[in-house]
C-alpha positions in Angstrom: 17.3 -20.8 -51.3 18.3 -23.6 -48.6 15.2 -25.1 -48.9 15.6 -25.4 -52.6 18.9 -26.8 -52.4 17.7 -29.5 -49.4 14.9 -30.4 -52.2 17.2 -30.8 -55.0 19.8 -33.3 -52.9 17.5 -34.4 -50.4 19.3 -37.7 -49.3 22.4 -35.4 -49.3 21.5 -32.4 -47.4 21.1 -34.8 -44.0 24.3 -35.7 -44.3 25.6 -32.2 -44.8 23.9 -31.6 -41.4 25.9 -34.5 -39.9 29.2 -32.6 -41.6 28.3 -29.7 -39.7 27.5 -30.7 -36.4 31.3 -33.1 -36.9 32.9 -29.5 -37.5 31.4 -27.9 -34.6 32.2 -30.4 -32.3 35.9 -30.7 -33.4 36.4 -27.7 -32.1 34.2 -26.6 -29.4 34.1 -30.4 -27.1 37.9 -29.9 -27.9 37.6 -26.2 -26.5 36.3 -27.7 -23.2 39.0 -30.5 -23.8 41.7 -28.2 -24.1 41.5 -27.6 -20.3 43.4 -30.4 -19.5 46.4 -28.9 -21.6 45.8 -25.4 -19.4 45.9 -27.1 -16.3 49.7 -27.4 -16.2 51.1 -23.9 -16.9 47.8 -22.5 -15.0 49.0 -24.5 -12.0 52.6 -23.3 -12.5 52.5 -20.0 -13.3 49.7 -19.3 -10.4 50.7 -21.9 -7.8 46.6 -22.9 -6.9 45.4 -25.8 -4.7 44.9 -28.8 -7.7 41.2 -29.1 -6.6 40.3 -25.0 -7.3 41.8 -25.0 -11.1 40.2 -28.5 -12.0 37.0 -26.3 -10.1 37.4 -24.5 -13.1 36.5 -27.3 -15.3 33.6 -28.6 -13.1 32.0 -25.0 -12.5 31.8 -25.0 -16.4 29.8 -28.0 -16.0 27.3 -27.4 -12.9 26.9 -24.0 -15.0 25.8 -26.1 -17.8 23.3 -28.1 -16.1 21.9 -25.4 -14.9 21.2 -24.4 -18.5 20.7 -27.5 -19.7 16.1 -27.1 -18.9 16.7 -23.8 -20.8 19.1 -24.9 -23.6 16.2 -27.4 -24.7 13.5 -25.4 -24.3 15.1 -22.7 -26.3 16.0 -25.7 -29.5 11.7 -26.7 -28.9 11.1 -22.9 -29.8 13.9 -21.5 -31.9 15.5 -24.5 -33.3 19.6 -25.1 -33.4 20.4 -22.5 -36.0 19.9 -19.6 -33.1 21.0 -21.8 -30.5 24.1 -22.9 -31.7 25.0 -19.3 -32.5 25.1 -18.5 -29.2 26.8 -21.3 -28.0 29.6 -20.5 -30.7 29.8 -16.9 -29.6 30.1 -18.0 -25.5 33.0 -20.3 -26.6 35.0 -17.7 -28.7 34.1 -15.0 -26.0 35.2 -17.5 -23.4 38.8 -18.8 -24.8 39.5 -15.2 -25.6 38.7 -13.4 -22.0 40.4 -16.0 -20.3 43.8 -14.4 -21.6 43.1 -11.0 -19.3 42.5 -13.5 -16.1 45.2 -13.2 -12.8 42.6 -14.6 -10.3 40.7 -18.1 -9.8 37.5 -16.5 -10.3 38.4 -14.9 -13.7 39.1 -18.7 -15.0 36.0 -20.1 -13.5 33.9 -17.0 -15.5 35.8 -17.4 -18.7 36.8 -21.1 -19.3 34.5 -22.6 -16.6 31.0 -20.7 -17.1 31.3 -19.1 -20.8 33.2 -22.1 -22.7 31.4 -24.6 -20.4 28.0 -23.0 -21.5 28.8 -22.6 -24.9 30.6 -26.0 -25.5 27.4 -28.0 -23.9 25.2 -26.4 -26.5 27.6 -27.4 -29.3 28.8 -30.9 -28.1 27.3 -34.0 -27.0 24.1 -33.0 -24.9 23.2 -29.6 -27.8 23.3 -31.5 -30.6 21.4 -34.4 -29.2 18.4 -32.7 -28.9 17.8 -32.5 -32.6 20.1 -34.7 -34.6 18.4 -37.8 -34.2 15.3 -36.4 -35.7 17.3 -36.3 -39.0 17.8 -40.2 -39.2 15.7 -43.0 -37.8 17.5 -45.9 -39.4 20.6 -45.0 -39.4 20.1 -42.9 -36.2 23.5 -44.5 -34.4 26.0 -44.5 -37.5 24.7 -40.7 -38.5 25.0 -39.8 -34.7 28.4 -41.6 -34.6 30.2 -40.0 -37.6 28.7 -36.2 -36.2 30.2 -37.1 -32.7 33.7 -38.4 -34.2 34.4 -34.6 -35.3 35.5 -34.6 -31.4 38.5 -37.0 -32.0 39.7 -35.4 -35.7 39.8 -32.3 -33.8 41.7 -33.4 -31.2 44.0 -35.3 -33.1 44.5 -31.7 -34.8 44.0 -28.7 -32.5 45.3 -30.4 -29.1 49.4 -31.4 -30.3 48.8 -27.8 -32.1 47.8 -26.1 -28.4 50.4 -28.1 -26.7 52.9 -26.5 -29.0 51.1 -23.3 -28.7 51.7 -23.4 -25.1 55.3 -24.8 -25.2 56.5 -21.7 -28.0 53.9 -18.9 -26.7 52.1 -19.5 -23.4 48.8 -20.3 -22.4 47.3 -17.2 -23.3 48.1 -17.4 -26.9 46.9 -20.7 -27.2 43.3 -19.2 -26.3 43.9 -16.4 -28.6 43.7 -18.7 -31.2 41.3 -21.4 -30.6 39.0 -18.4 -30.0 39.5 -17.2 -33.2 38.9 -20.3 -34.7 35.5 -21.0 -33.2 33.9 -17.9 -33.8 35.4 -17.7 -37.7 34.8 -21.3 -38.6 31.2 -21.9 -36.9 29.1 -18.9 -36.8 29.0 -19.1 -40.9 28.4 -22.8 -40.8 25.9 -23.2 -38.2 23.9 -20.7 -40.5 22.5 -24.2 -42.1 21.0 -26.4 -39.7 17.4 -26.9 -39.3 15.9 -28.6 -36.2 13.9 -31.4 -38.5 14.0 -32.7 -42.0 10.5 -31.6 -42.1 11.6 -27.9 -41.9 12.7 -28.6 -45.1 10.5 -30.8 -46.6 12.7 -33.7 -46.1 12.1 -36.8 -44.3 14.3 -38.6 -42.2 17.0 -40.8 -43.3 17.1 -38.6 -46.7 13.9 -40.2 -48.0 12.8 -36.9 -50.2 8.4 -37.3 -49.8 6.9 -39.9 -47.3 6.1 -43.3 -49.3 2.2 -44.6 -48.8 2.1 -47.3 -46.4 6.0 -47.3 -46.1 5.7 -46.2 -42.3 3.6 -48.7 -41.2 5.9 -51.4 -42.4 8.7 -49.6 -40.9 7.9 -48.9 -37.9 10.0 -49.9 -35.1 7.9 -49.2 -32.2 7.6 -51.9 -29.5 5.9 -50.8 -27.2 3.0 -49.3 -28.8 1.1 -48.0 -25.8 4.3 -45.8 -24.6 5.3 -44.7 -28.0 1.9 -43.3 -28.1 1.7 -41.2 -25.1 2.6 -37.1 -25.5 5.6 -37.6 -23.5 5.8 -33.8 -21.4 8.6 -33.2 -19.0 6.1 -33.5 -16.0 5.3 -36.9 -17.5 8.4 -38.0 -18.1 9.8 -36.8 -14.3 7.0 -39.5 -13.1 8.8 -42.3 -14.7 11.4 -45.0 -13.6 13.1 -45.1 -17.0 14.1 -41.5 -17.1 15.7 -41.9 -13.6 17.7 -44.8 -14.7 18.8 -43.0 -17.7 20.0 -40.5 -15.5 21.9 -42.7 -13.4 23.3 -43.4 -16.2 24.2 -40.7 -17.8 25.7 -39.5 -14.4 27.9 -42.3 -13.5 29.1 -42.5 -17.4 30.1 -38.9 -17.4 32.1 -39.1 -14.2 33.8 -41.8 -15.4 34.9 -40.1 -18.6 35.5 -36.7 -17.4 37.6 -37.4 -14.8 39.9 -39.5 -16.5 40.0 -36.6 -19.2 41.0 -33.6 -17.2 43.4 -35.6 -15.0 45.0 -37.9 -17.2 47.9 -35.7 -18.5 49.0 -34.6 -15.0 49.1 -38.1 -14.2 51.1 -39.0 -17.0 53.7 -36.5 -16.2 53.7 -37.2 -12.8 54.3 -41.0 -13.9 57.8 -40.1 -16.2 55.8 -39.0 -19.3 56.9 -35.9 -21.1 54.2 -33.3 -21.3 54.4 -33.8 -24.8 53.9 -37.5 -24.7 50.7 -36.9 -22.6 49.1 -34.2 -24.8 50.0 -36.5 -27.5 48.3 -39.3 -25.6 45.3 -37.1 -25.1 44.9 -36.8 -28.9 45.1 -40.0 -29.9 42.3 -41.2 -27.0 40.3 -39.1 -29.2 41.9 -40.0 -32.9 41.3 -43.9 -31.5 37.4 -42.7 -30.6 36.7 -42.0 -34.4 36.7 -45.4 -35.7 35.5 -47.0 -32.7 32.3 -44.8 -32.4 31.1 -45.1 -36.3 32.0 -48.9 -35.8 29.9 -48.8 -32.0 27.3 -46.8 -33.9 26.6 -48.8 -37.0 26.6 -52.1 -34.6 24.1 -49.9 -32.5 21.8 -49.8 -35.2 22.0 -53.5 -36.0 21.8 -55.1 -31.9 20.9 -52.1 -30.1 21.8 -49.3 -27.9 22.5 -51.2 -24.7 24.7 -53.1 -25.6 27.0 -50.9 -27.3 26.7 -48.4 -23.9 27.9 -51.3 -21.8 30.6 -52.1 -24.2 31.6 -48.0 -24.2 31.3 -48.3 -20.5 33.7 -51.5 -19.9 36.5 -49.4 -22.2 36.6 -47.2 -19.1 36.6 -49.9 -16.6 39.7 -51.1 -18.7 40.9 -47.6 -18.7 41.3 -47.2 -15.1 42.8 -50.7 -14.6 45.4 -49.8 -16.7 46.0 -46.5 -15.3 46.4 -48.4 -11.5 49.0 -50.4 -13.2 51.4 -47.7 -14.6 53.2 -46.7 -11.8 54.2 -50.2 -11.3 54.8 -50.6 -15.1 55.4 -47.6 -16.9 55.8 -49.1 -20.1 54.5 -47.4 -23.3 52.6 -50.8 -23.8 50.7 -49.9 -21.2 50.5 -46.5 -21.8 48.9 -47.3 -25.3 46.5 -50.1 -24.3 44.9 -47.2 -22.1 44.9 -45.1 -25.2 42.8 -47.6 -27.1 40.7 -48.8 -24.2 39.5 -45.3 -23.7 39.5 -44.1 -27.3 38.2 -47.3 -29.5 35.8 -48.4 -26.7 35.4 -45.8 -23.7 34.3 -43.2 -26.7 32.0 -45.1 -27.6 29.6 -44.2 -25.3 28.9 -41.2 -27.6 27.3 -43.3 -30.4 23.9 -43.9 -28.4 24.1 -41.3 -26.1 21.9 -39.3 -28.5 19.7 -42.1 -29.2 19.0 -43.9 -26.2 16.5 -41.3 -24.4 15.2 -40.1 -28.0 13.8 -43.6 -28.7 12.2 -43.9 -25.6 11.2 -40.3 -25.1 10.8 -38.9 -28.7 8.1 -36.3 -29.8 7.3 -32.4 -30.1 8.4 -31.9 -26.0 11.6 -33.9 -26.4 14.0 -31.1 -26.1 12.8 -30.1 -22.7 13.3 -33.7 -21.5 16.8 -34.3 -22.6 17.5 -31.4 -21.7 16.4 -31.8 -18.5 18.2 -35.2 -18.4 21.4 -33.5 -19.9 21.8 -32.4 -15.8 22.4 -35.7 -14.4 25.4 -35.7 -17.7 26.7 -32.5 -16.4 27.0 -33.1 -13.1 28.3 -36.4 -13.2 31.1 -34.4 -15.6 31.5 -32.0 -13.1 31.8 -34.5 -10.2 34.4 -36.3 -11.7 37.2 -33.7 -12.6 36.6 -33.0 -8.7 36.2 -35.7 -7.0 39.7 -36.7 -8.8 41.1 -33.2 -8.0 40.0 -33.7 -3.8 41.0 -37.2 -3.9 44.6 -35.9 -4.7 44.8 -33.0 -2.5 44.0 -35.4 0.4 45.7 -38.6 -0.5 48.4 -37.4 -2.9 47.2 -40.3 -5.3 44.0 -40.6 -7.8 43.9 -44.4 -7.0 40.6 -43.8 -4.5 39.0 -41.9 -7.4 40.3 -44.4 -10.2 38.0 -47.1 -8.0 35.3 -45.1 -7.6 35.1 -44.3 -11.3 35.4 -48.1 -12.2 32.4 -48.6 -10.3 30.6 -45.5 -11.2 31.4 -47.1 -15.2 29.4 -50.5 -13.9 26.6 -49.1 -12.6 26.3 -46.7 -15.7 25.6 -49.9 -17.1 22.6 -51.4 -15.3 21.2 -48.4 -15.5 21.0 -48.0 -19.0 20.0 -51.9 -19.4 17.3 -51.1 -16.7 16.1 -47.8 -18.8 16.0 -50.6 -21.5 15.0 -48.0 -25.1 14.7 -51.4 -27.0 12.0 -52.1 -25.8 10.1 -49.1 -26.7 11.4 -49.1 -30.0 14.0 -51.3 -32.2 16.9 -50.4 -34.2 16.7 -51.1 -37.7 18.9 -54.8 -37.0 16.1 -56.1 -34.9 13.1 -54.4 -36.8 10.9 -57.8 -37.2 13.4 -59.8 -35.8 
């Protein structure tokens, strides 16, 4: 029945794929995100050091890396159908066990290891092991639009959680985000498939292939690379994947820390909580058009570019975050916002595209997710590394700097991993 369906609207049913990966992450990254809203009353009602409840974050993540090898082996064999399911069923199970917790390890079992786990499968790293099979030309804007789910959601469950929290507690707030994920995503995962070809689609909606059409659209550049059966032993052996992990690492630290600290700080600066959690959503409301614009321009000048561009938001995001105490104007505050959201987000756009154009084929879901490690731990470093920082300075400036250096070397790396050159984006296709 689904395959007749994807045969009858073939152009259509890809971007029903894109729809259901945008839901998913709206409320599962935003499940991880969340955290940052917990951290407060968590703090207050349980009096922990700063760096063991933002632990709770980064457990969730070095958890997730160390799934990563077996999250993309698992989507080579069984495909995202079966794997999402079980990431939506660690994130329900997660958000809803946390609500029995009274002890630092309960937290880093239930929002740190189940909802870290789960949320990786359904957010950035999951879904970019198979999406970009479903789209070559329009690979960044499809990618883009499926990853901009995270800011509607945010814009929509986060004021909601922070209201949740103000009127009800923590605890409820779990409740229902719980609820949510498990209701809204088990059906809805039910439809994805890991290629067109399971379906007897082609990419980029083209319903049967067209007789010499792939030659003349081929956008390989390097022909002798593109051709190798690219293994994860093979891959390990080269200097690109270990710049794209460099990458990857230093991007994610950047991102993550300012994410699960930046509503303390807020408050901490003469912020209400309420302006903070509002803040927090409308980073992610700000992301949406900026990563469909980031990913369309991705597709016409290619990935780098668009990375460094994502990466510079966060360098701008920082510098404006070192200047608040000294001017805590909402000008300020509001630049951040938009640095971080319309740029910094960005990042998302290629993050799905850069290693699969220079690593794609029938093994690619072990190498990403392989390379999804360095991602994790750099976003487990960060929340950290900004929680330490505090603890022994009682500032986040040190860790502002390092993650405004972290951001430029993100971006030589990425240049120096250089996916262009293996193969073009549809802008630069015979150019």
């Amino acid at each position: 029945m689904l395959q007749s369906l994807a045969r009858r609207l073939p152009f259509y049913y890809g971007w029903l794929v894109v729809a259901v990966v945008f839901v998913s992450m709206a409320v599962a990254v935003n499940a991880r995100t969340a955290f940052s809203l917990l951290y407060p009353p968590i703090l207050a009602e349980f009096g922990w050091d700063r760096a063991v409840t933002a632990g709770v974050f980064s457990f969730g993540f070095l958890v997730s890396a160390i799934l990563s090898p077996l999250i993309g082996r698992t989507m080579d064999a069984r495909g995202p159908r079966f794997t999402c399911e079980i990431g939506v069923i660690a994130t329900g199970a997660g958000l809803l066990l946390a609500t029995l917790s009274s002890a630092p390890w309960h937290l880093y079992l239930t929002l740190g290891m189940l909802v870290g786990a789960g949320s990786v499968v359904l957010g950035y790293s999951g879904q970019g092991l198979w999406l970009p099979a479903w789209f070559v030309r329009r690979r960044g804007l499809a990618i883009s639009i499926a990853y901009s789910g995270v800011g509607v959601g945010s814009i929509v469950l986060l004021p909601v959680m922070q209201t949740m929290i103000e009127r009800s507690g923590w605890r409820s707030a779990c409740v229902a985000l719980g609820v949510v994920a498990l209701v809204v995503l088990l059906p809805l995962n039910l439809l994805l498939r890991r290629r067109p070809q399971d379906l007897g689609l082609e990419p980029d909606g083209d319903p049967t292939p067209v007789p010499g059409a792939a030659a003349k659209r081929t956008n390989v550049v390097d022909a002798a690379w593109a051709a190798v059966d690219w293994t994860l032993a093979r891959a390990l052996r080269t200097t690109r994947f270990w710049w794209l992990a460099l990458g990857y690492f230093c991007g994610l630290l950047a991102w993550y820390l300012v994410q699960v600290h930046q509503t303390k700080y807020l408050v901490e600066n003469g912020f209400s909580a309420t302006q903070a959690a509002f803040a927090l959503g409308m980073v992610s409301l700000a992301g949406v058009p900026g990563q469909i614009a980031l990913g369309q321009l991705s597709d016409r000048i290619g990935r780098e570019p668009v990375w460094a561009i994502g990466s510079l938001g966060f360098v701008g995001t920082y510098v404006a975050l070192l200047a608040l105490p000294s001017f805590p104007s909402p000008l300020l505050l509001w630049t951040m916002v938009l640095l971080q959201g319309v740029l910094g987000y960005g990042v998302t756009s290629v993050f799905g595209a850069i290693p699969a154009e220079i690593f794609e084929g029938k093994h690619y879901g072990s190498i990403f997710g392989t390379l999804a490690l360095a991602s994790i731990a750099g976003g487990a470093v960060g929340p950290w590394l900004g929680g330490l920082v505090h603890d022994a300075t009682g500032s986040y400036a040190i860790a502002f700097w390092i993650a405004i250096g972290a951001s430029v070397l993100s971006i030589v790396a990425i240049y120096r991993a250089a996916p262009g050159k293996v193969r073009a984006v549809a802008g630069r296709m015979g150019a």
